[in-house]
C-alpha positions in Angstrom: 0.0 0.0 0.0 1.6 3.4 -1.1 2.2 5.8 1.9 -0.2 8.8 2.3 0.6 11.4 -0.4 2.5 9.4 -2.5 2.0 10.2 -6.2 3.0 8.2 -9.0 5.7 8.6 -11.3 5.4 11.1 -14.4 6.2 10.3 -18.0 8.6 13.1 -17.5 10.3 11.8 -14.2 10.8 8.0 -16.2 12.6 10.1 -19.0 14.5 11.8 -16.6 15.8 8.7 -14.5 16.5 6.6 -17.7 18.5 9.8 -19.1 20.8 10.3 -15.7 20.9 6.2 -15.6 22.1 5.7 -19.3 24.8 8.7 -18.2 26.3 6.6 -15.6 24.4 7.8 -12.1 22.6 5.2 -9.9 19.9 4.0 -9.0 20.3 5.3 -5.4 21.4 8.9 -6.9 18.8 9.2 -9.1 16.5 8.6 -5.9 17.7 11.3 -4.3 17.2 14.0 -7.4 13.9 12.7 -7.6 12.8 12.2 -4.2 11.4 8.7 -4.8 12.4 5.5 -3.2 15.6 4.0 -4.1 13.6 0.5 -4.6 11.6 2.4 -7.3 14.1 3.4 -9.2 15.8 -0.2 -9.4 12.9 -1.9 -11.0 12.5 0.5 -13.2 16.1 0.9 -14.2 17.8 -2.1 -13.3 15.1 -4.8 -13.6 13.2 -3.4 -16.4 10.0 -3.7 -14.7 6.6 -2.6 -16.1 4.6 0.2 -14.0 2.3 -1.9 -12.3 -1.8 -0.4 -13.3 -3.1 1.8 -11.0 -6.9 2.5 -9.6 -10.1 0.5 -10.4 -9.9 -2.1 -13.0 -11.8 -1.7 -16.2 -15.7 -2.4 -15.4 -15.5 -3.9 -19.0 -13.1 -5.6 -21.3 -12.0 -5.0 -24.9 -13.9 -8.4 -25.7 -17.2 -7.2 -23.8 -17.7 -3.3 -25.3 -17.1 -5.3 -29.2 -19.6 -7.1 -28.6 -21.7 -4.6 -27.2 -20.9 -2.7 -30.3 -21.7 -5.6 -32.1 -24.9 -6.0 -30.8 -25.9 -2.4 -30.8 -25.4 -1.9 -34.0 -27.5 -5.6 -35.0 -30.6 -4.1 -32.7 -30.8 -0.8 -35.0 -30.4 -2.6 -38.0 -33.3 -4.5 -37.2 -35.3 -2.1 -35.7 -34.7 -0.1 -39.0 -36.0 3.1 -37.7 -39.4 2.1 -36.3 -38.2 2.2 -32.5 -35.5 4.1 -30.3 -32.8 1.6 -29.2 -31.7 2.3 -25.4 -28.5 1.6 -23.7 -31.1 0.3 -21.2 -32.3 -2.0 -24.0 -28.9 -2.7 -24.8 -27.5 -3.4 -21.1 -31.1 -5.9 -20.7 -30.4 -8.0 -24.4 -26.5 -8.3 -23.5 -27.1 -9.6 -19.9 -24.4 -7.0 -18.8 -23.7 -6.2 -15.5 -22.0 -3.2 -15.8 -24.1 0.1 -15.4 -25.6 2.1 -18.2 -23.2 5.0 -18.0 -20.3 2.7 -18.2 -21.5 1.0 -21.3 -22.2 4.9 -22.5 -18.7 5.8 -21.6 -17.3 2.7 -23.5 -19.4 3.1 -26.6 -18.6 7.0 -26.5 -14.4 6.3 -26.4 -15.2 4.2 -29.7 -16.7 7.7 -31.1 -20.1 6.6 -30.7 -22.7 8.9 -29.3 -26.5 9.4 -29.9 -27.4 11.3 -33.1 -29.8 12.3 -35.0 -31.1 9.7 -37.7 -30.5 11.1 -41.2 -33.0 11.4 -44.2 -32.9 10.0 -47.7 -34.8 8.3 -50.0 -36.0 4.5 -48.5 -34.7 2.0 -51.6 -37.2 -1.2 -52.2 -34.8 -4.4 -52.7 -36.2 -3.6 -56.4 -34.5 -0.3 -56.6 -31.4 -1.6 -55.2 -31.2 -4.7 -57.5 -31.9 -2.2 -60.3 -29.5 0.6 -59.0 -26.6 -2.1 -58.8 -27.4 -3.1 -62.4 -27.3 0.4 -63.8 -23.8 0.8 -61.8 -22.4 -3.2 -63.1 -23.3 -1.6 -66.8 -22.0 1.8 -66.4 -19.4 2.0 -64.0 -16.1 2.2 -66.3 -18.0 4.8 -69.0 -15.0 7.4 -69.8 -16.5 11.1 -69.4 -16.2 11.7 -73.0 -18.5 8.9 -73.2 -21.0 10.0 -71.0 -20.5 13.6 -72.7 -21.3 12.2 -76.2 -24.3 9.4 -75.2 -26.5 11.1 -72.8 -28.1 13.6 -74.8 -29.8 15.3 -71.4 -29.3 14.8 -67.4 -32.8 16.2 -66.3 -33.4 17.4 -62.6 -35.9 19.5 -60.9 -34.8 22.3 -58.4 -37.2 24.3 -56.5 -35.3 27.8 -55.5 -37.1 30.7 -52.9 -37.0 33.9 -54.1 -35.9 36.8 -52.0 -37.3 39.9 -53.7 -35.5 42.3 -51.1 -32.3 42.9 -49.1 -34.1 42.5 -45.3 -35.2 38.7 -46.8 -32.0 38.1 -48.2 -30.3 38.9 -45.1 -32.4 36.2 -43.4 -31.7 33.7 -46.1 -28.0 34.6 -45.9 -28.2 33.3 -42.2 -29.7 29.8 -42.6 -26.0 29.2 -44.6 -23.8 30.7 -41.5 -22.7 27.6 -39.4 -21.2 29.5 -36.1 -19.3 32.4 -34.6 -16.5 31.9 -31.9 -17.8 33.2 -28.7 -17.7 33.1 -24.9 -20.0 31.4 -23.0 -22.7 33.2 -22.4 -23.1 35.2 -25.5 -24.9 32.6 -27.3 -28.1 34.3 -27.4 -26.6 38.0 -28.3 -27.5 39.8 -31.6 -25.0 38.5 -34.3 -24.6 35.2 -32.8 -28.3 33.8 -33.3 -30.0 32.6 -36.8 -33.6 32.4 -38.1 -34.4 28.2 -36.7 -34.9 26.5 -40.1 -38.5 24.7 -40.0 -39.8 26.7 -37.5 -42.6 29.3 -38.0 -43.1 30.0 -41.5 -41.9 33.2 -43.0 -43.5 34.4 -46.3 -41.3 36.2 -48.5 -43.5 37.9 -50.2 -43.5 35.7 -53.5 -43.7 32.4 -54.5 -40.9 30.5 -54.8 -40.0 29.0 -58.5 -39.7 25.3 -59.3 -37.3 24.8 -62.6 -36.9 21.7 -64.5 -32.9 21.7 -66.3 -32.0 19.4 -69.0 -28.2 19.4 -69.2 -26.2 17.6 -72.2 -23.1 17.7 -74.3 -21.4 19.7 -71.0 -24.6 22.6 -71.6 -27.9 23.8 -70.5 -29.8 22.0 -73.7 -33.3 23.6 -71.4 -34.6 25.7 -68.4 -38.5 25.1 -67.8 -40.3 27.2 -65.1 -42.9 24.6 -64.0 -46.0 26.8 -63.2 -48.3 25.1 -60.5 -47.8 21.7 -58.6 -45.2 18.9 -60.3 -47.4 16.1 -61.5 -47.5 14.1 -64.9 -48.8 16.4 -66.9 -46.1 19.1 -65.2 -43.8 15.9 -66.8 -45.3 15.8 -70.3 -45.1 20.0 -70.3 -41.3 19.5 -69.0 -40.8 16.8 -72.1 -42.4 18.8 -74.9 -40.0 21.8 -73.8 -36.6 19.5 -73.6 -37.7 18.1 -76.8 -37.5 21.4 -78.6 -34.3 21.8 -76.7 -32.7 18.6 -78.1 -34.2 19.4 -81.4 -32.1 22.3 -81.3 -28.8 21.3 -79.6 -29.0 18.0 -82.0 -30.5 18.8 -85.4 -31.4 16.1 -87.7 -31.6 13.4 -84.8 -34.8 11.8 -84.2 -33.6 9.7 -80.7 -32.4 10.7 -77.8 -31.1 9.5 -74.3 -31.7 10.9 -71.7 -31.0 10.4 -67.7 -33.7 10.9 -65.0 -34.2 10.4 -61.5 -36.7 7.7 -60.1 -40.1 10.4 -59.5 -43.1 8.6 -59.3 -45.2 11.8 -59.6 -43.7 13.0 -62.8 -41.8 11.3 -64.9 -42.8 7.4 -64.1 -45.9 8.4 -64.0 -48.5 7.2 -66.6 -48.6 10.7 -68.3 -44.7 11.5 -68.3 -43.8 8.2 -69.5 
């Protein structure tokens, strides 16, 4: 048992004592500029020995957190969204013993920490078979290739418009991430932002919805969709990048083009 205000020995102090021992002082010596036991310095200088752990032992081993890891990450995948997995729910499907926050601190040294699911576009297995078909067929295409067989890449964007300079300020601070600040000043004027999906703010115009056909590295159309994207929005949008191929490719009478997978517009019965 250490004596009452004994602290242990620095990275700094070891460096020291292996510096003064590989220039010829001893053990004993070395004690003394230290002021640490002489038996201290002789294991570590003379018999080489390994610093002997200190405090607690680890509630949970290297073996236990990978498989809690494991295991975590198998209960969200089969949840798939539909329910919040718990470390309680965790702890109770492992049989572990250790307590919640020790299982928290383990997952968080591996980096892992509660967030916020992210959005995107739920595949069917029948997308995903077709997606990796497209990407087997496709994947080696050279640029130029793309550039001279795709006659159009068509997309829609829907853009607000900010008419003056007070509601283009506003937008301008949805796109500012942070400020450096003290503590305290969070709240201050010029270190808050408009909450994105919060109240609604009418700009005072509608915003535009465009449809862009892009081939042959150039805008081949821009199409203002008036009213609410639907398959006859789609066969309007067509009729428009047709004259736009027409033009960009005279005398041709096919064209391919690349869409994305819209079930309101273009795979619907109309567009298509």
């Amino acid at each position: 048992m250490p004596a009452a205000g004994w602290v242990k020995m620095t990275e700094k102090e070891r460096a020291l004592a292996q510096r003064w021992y590989d220039e010829g002082k001893s053990p004993s010596t070395i004690a003394e500029l230290l002021d640490r036991d002489t038996s201290t310095l002789t294991r570590l200088l003379c018999k080489q020995e390994a610093a002997k752990k200190q405090g607690r032992p680890s509630a949970l081993t290297k073996a236990q957190v990978d498989y809690l890891e494991r295991k975590l990450d198998q209960m969200i995948v089969k949840a798939d969204g539909q329910k919040m997995i718990t470390v309680e729910a965790l702890q109770k499907a492992t049989k572990t013993k250790a307590g919640t926050q020790t299982i928290l601190k383990a997952l968080h040294e591996r980096d892992i920490y509660f967030r916020k699911l992210r959005e995107k576009p739920v595949l069917t297995p029948a997308d995903v078979k077709a997606r990796k078909a497209f990407a087997s067929t496709y994947r080696h295409k050279s640029r130029a290739w793309w550039l001279q067989h795709v006659h159009a890449f068509i997309d829609g964007k829907y853009f607000q418009v900010y008419l003056t300079g007070a509601e283009r300020a506003r937008a301008a601070k949805h796109s500012t991430f942070g400020a450096y600040r003290r503590p305290g000043k969070g709240l201050c004027a010029g270190y808050v932002k408009p909450k994105k999906g919060g109240l609604k703010h009418y700009t005072g115009v509608k915003g535009v919805l465009l449809q862009v056909g892009i081939g042959g590295g150039k805008v081949v159309t821009v199409h203002e969709v008036t009213g609410r994207w639907s398959g006859q929005a789609a066969v309007t949008f067509y009729e428009a990048l047709g004259r736009g191929l027409a033009k960009a490719w005279p005398g041709k009478r096919r064209y391919t083009i690349l869409e994305d997978n819209d079930p309101t517009g273009y795979k619907s019965a109309k567009g298509t």
